[in-house]
C-alpha positions as CSV (number, residue, x, y, z in Angstrom):
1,X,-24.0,-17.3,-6.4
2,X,-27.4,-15.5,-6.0
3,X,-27.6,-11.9,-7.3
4,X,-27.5,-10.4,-3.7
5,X,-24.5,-11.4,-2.8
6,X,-22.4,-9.4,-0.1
7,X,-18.9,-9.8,-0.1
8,X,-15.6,-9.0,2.0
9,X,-11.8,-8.3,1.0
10,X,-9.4,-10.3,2.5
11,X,-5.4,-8.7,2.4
12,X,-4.7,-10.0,-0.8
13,X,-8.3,-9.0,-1.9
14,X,-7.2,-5.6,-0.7
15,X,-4.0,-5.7,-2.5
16,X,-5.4,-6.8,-5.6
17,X,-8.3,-4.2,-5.5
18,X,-5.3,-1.3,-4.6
19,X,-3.4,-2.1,-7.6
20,X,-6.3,-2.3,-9.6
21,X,-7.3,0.0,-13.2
22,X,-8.9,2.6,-12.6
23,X,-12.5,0.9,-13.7
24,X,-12.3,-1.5,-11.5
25,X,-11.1,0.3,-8.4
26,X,-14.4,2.5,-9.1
27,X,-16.3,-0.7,-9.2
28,X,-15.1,-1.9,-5.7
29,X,-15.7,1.6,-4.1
30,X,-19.1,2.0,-5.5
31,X,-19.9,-1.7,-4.0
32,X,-18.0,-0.2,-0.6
33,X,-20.3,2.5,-0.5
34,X,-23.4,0.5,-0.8
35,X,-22.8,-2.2,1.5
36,X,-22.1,-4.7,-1.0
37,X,-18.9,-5.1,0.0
38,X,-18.1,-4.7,3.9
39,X,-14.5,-4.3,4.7
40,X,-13.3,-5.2,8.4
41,X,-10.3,-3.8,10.3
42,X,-8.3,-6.7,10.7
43,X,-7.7,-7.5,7.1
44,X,-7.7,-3.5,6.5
45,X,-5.0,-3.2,8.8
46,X,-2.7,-6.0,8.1
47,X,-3.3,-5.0,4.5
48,X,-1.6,-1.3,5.9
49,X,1.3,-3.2,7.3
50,X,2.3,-5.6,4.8
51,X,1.9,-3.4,1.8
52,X,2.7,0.0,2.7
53,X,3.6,1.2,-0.9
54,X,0.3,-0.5,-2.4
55,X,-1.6,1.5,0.8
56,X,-1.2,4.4,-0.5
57,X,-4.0,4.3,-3.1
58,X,-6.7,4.0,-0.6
59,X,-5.3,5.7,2.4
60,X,-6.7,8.5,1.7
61,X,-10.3,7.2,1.3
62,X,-13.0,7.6,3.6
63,X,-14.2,3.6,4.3
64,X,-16.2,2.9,7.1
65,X,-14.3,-0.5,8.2
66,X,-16.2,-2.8,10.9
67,X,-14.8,-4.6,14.1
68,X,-15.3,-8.1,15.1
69,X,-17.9,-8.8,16.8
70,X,-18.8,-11.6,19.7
71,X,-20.3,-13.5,17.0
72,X,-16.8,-13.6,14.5
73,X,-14.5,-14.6,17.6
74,X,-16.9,-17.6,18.3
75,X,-16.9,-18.3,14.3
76,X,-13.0,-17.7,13.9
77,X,-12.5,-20.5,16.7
78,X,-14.8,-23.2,15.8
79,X,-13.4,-22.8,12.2
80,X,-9.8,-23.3,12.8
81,X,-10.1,-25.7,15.5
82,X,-12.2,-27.8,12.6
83,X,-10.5,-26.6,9.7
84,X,-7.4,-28.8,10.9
85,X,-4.9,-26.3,9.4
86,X,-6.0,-26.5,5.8
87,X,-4.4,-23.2,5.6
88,X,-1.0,-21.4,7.5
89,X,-3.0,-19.9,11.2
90,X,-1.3,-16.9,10.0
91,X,-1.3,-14.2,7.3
92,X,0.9,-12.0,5.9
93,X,2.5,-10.1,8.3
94,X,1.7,-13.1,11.1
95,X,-2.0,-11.5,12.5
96,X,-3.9,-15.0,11.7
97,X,-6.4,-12.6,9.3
98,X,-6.9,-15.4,7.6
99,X,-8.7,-17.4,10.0
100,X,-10.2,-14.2,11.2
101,X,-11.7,-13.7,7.6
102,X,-13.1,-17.0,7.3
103,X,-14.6,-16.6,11.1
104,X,-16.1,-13.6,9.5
105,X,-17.4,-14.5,6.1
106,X,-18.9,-17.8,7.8
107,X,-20.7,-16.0,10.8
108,X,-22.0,-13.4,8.4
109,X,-22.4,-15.3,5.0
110,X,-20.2,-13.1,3.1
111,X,-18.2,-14.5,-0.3
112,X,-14.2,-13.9,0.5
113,X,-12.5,-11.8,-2.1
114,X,-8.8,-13.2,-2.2
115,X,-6.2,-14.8,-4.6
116,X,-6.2,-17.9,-6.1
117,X,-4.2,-19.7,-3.8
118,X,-6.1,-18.3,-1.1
119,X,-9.5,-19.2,-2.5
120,X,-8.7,-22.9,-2.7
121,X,-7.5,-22.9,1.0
122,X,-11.1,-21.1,2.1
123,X,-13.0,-23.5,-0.3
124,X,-11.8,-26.3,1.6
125,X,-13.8,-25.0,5.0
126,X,-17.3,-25.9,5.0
127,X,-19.7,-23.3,4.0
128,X,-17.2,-20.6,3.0
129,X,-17.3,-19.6,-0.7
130,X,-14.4,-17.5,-2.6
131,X,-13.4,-16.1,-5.5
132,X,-10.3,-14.5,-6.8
133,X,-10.6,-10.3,-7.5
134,X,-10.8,-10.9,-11.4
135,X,-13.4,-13.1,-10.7
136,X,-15.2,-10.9,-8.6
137,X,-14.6,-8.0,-11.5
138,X,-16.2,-10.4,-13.9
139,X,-19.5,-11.4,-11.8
140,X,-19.9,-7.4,-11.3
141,X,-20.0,-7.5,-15.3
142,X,-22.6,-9.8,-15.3
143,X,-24.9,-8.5,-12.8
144,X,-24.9,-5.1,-13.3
């Protein structure tokens, strides 16, 4: 993974950085606030709904979160419709972020932060890479 790398959160990416120490919840707000990391509504949301307790940590944070665009919705389409349901079309709480994520991270070359089971299911579409939150924690380590 080069050195520049920008990434997004997926819900469990969001869950896993909400219950995270407090090190590494500094880590993936500093990245936030650079741009490294670029955090969309529709997983931001759906993280809301699903996990209200585990919200609370970083409802209160200012976080400029980004809508789809044209682009994602054309992405998001072609992906599932090729992707042959190598994951559920839905998330969570049933908003197909999933898919939406992947439509994202494909259209604008971002690396999905997510579980492991997660990160096996967006590994088997073409082009998209993932890594689990420890993961992500650990190539921070090594690049900074």
């Amino acid at each position: 993974m080069p050195d520049e790398a920008s990434f997004t959160f997926d819900v469990k990416g969001l869950l896993s950085w909400a219950t995270s120490s407090g090190n590494q919840f500094a880590v993936v707000q500093a990245d936030i606030s650079s741009g490294k990391v670029r955090l969309f509504s529709v997983a931001w949301n759906e993280f809301q709904e699903a996990y209200e307790d585990e919200y609370v940590a970083v409802a209160n944070l200012n976080i400029e979160r980004e809508q789809l665009t044209e682009e994602h919705r054309t992405s998001i389409i072609a992906i599932a419709d090729r992707a042959k349901a190598t994951f559920g079309r839905r998330g969570p709480n049933d908003g197909a972020v999933d898919w939406k994520i992947a439509g994202i991270a494909s259209c604008d070359r971002l690396v999905i932060v997510t579980d492991e089971r997660r990160k096996v299911q967006y590994s088997k579409i073409n082009g998209i890479k993932a890594m689990t939150f420890e993961e992500y924690i650990s190539w921070q380590d090594i690049f900074s």
